[in-house]
C-alpha positions as CSV (number, residue, x, y, z in Angstrom):
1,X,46.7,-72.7,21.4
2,X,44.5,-73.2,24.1
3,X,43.5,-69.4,23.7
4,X,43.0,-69.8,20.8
5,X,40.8,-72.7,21.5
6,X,38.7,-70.5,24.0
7,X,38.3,-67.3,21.7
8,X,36.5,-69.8,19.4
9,X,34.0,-70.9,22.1
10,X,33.4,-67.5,22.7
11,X,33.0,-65.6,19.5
12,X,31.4,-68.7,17.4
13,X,28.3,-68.8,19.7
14,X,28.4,-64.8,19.6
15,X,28.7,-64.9,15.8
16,X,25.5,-67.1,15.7
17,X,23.5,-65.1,17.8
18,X,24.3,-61.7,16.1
19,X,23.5,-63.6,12.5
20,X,20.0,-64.8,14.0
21,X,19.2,-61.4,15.3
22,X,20.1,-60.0,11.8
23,X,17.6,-62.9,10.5
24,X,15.0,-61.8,12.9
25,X,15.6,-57.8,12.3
26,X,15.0,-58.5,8.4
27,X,12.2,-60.5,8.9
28,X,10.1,-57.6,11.1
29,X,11.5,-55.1,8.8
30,X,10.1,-57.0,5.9
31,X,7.0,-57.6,7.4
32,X,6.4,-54.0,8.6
33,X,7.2,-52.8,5.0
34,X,4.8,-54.9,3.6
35,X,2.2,-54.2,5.9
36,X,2.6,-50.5,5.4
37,X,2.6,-51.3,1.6
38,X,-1.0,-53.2,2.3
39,X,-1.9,-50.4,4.4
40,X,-0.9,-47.7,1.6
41,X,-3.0,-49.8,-1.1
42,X,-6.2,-49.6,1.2
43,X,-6.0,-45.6,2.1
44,X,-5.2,-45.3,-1.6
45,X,-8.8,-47.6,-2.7
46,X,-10.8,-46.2,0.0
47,X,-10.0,-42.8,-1.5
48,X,-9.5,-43.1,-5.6
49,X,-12.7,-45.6,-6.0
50,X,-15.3,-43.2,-4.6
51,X,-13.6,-40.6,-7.5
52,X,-13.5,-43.4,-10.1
53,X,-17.2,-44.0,-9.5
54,X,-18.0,-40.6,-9.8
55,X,-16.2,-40.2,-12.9
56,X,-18.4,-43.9,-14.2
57,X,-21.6,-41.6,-13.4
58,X,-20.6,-38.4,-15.1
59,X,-19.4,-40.3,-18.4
60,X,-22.9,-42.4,-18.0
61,X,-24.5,-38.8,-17.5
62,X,-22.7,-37.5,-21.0
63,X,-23.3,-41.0,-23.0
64,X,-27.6,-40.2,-21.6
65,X,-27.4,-37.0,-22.3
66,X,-25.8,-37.2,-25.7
67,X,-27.9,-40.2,-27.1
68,X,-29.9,-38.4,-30.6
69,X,-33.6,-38.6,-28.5
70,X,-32.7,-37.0,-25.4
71,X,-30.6,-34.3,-27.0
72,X,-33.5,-33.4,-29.6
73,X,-36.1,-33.4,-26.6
74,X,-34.4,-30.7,-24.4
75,X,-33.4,-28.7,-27.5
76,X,-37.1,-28.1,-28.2
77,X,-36.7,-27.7,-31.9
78,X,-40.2,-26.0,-32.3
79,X,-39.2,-22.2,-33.3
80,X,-35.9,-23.3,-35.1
81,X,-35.1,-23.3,-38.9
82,X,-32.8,-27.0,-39.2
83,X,-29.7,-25.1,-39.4
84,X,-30.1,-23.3,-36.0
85,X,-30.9,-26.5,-34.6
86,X,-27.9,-28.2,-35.8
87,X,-25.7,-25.7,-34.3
88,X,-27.3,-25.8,-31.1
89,X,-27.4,-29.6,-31.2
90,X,-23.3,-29.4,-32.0
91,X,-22.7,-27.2,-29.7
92,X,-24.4,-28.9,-26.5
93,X,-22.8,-32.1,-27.9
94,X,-18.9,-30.3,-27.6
95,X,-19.8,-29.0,-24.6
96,X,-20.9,-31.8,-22.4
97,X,-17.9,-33.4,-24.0
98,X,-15.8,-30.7,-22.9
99,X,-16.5,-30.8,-19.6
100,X,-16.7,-34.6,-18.6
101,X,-12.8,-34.5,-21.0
102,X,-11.0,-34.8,-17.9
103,X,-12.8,-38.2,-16.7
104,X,-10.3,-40.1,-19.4
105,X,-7.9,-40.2,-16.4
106,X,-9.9,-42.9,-14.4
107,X,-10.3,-45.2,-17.3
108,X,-8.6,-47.6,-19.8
109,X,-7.9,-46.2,-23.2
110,X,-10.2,-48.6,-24.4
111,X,-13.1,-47.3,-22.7
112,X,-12.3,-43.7,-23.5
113,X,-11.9,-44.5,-27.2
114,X,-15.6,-45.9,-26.8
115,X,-17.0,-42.7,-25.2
116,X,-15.2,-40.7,-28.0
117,X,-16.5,-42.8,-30.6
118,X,-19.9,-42.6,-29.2
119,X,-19.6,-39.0,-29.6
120,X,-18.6,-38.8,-33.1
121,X,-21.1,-41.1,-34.3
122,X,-23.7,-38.4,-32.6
123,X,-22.3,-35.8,-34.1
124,X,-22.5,-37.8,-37.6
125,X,-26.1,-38.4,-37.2
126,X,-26.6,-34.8,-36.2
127,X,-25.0,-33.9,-39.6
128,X,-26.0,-36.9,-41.9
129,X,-29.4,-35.7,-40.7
130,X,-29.1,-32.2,-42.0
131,X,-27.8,-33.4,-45.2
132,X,-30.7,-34.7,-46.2
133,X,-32.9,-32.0,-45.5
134,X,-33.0,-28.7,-47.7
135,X,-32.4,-25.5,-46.8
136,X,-35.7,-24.2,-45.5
137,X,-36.6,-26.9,-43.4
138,X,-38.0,-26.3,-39.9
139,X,-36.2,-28.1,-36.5
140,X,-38.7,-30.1,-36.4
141,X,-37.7,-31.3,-40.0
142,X,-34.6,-32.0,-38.7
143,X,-35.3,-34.0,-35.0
144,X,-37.7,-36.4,-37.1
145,X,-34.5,-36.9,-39.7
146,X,-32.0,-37.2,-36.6
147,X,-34.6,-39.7,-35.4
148,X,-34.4,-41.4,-38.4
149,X,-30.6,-42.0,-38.9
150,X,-30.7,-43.3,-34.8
151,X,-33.2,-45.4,-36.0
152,X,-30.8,-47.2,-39.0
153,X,-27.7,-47.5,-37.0
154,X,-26.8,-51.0,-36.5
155,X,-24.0,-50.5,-34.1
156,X,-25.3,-48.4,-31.3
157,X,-21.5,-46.7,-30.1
158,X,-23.6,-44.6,-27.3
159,X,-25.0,-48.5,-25.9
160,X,-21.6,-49.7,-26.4
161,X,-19.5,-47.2,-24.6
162,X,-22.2,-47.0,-21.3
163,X,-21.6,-51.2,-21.4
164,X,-17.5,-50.5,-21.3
165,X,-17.9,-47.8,-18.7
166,X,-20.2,-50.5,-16.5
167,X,-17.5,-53.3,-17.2
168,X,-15.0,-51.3,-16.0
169,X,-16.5,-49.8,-12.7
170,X,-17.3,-54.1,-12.2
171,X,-14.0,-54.6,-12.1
172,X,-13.8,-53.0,-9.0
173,X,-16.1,-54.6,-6.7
């Protein structure tokens, strides 16, 4: 009994210091996860916001560039018949499209709706435009009817979509 008695005063004050050095071997463990987590996070926001910012400036860049004014003043519409200009209106609209396409990655599905929509509605002015003008009628004809239909849209989607884009990169700082 007695060695019994003196296993038990051995191996109980044994079995407490292994469980606190388990305690204590979670603990770091736990806290050394975490901090590489934390330290993970901050290489991964040092490297993807400088890209998500550049993708804000390249969709602000198409939304500019795509807005009915802007887009008639760089086509210079002066030696075109309306239908040429049309085209080449459509076509610069699909293209600058085209290539900012893959910037939908850094944003909400929300804000890339508004960008597409934005689009369309350009491409609806272009044509709406073009409608009402008859067959013979010069570029000019048309840029002072795109003007126009810019001019009677109540819900600008080109002014909406830049202040979604905006929102979003505030989100970040």
């Amino acid at each position: 009994m007695e060695y019994l008695f003196d296993l038990l005063k051995i191996l109980l004050p044994a079995a407490a210091v292994l469980y606190g050095m388990y305690l204590v071997v979670v603990s770091f463990i736990s806290k050394e996860r975490e901090k590489m987590l934390v330290e993970l996070k901050t290489k991964n926001t040092q490297t993807i916001i400088p890209v998500r910012l550049q993708a804000a400036e390249r969709l602000c860049l198409l939304l500019e560039r795509i807005t009915p004014n802007n887009l008639v003043r760089r086509s210079s519409p002066g030696g075109m018949t309306a239908a040429e200009l049309q085209g080449q209106l459509l076509h610069e609209v699909r293209e600058e499209f085209n290539h900012n396409f893959s910037q939908q990655v850094y944003f909400s599905e929300e804000t890339w709706e508004a960008v597409k929509r934005a689009v369309e509605e350009v491409t609806t002015i272009i044509n709406l435009a073009r409608q009402t003008l008859d067959q013979e009628a010069s570029g000019m004809d048309l840029a002072k009817a795109i003007f126009a239909q810019s001019l009677e849209r109540k819900n600008d989607a080109i002014a909406y979509a830049l202040k979604k884009v905006k929102a979003e990169i505030q989100l970040y700082f």
